[in-house]
TIVO-734528 format. One record per residue (C-alpha): residue number from 0; y, x, z. Coordinates in nm, 2 decimals. Layout:
// TIVO-734528
ATOM;NUM;Y;X;Z
...
END
This chain:
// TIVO-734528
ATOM;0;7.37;8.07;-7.06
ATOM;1;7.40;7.78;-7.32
ATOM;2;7.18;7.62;-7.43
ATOM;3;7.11;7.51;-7.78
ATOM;4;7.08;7.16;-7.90
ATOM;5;6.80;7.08;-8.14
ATOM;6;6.86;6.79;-8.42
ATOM;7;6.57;6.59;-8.56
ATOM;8;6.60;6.38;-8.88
ATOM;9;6.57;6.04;-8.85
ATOM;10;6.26;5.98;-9.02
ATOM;11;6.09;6.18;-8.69
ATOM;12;6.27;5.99;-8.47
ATOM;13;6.12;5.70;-8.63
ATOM;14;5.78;5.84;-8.66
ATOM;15;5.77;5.94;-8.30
ATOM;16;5.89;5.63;-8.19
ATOM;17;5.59;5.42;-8.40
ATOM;18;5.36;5.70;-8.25
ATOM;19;5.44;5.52;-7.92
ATOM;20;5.51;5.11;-7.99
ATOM;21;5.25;5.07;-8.25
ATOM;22;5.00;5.33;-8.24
ATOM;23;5.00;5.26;-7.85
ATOM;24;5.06;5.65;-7.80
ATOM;25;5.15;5.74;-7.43
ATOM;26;5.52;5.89;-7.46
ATOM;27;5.42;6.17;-7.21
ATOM;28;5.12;6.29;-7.43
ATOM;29;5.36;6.29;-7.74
ATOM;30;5.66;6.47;-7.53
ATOM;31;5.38;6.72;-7.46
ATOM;32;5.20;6.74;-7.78
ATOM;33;5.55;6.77;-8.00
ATOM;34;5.72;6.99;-7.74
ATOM;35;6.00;6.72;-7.70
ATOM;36;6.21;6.64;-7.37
ATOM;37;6.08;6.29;-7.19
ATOM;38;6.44;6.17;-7.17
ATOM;39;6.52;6.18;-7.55
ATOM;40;6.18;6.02;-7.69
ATOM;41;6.24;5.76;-7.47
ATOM;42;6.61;5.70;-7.58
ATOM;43;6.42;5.68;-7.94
ATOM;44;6.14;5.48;-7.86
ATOM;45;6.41;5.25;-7.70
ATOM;46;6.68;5.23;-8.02
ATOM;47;6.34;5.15;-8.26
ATOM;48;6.26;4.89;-8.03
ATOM;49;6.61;4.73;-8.02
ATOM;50;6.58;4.75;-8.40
ATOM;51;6.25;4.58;-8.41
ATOM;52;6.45;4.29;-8.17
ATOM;53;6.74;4.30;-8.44
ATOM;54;6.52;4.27;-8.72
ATOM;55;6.32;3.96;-8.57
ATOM;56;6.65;3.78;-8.51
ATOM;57;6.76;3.85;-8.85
ATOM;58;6.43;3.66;-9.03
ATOM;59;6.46;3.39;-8.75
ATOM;60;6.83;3.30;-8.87
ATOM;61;6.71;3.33;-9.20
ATOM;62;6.59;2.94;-9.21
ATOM;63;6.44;2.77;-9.57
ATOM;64;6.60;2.53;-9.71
ATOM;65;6.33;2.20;-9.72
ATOM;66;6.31;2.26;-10.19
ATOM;67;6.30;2.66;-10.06
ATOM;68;5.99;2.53;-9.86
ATOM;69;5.85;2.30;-10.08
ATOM;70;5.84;2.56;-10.34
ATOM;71;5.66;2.83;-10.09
ATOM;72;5.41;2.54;-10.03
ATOM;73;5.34;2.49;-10.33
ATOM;74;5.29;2.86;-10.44
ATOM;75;5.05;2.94;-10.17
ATOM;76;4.89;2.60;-10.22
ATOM;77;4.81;2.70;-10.61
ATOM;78;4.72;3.07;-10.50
ATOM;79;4.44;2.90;-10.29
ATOM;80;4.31;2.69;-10.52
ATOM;81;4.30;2.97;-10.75
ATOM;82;4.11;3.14;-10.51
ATOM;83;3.85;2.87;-10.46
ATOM;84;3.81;2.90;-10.86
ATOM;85;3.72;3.25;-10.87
ATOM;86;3.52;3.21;-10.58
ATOM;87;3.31;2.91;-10.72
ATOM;88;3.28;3.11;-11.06
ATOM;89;3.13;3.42;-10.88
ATOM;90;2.87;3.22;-10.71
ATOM;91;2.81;3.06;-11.02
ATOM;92;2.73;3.39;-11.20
ATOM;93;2.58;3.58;-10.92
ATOM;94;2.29;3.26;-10.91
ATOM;95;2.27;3.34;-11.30
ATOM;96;2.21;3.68;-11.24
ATOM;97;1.99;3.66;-10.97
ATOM;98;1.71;3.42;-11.15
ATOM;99;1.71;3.62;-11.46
ATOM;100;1.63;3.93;-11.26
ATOM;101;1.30;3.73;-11.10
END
């Protein structure tokens, strides 16, 4: 008797495998729920994981440069005083809007 060896796209691999590392799935309820064999989700959860460590490196070696930085700084700084504008406007119109309805 042979039996017959089932292929699965990637994108279910990696959709299985999130099930399990970021949904916080247990891998025996999904190897039950799907149908799939134990051994091979958790050859899948493991390769997504090994990605995930592979990925992290990659941003870590990726260091900014100190006018890269600057620049990022400066950006967020601006978006966060922008912030505090709108912010400071709202009130400002809510407390108009608020007296005019007493």
């Amino acid at each position: 008797m042979t039996k017959k060896m089932k292929s699965y796209s990637s994108e279910f691999k990696e959709y299985v495998a999130k099930m399990i590392v970021l949904d916080g799935h247990k891998m025996t309820d999904i190897c039950n729920k799907l149908n799939l064999p134990y051994g091979t989700v958790k050859r899948w959860v493991g390769s997504y994981r090994d990605k995930q460590k592979n990925a992290e490196k990659e941003e870590q070696n990726q260091l900014l440069t100190a006018s890269e930085y600057k620049e990022m700084y400066e950006k967020e700084r601006q978006e966060k005083l922008e912030a505090q504008e709108e912010a400071e406007i709202l009130k400002k119109a809510m407390h108009i809007f608020t007296q005019e309805i007493e």
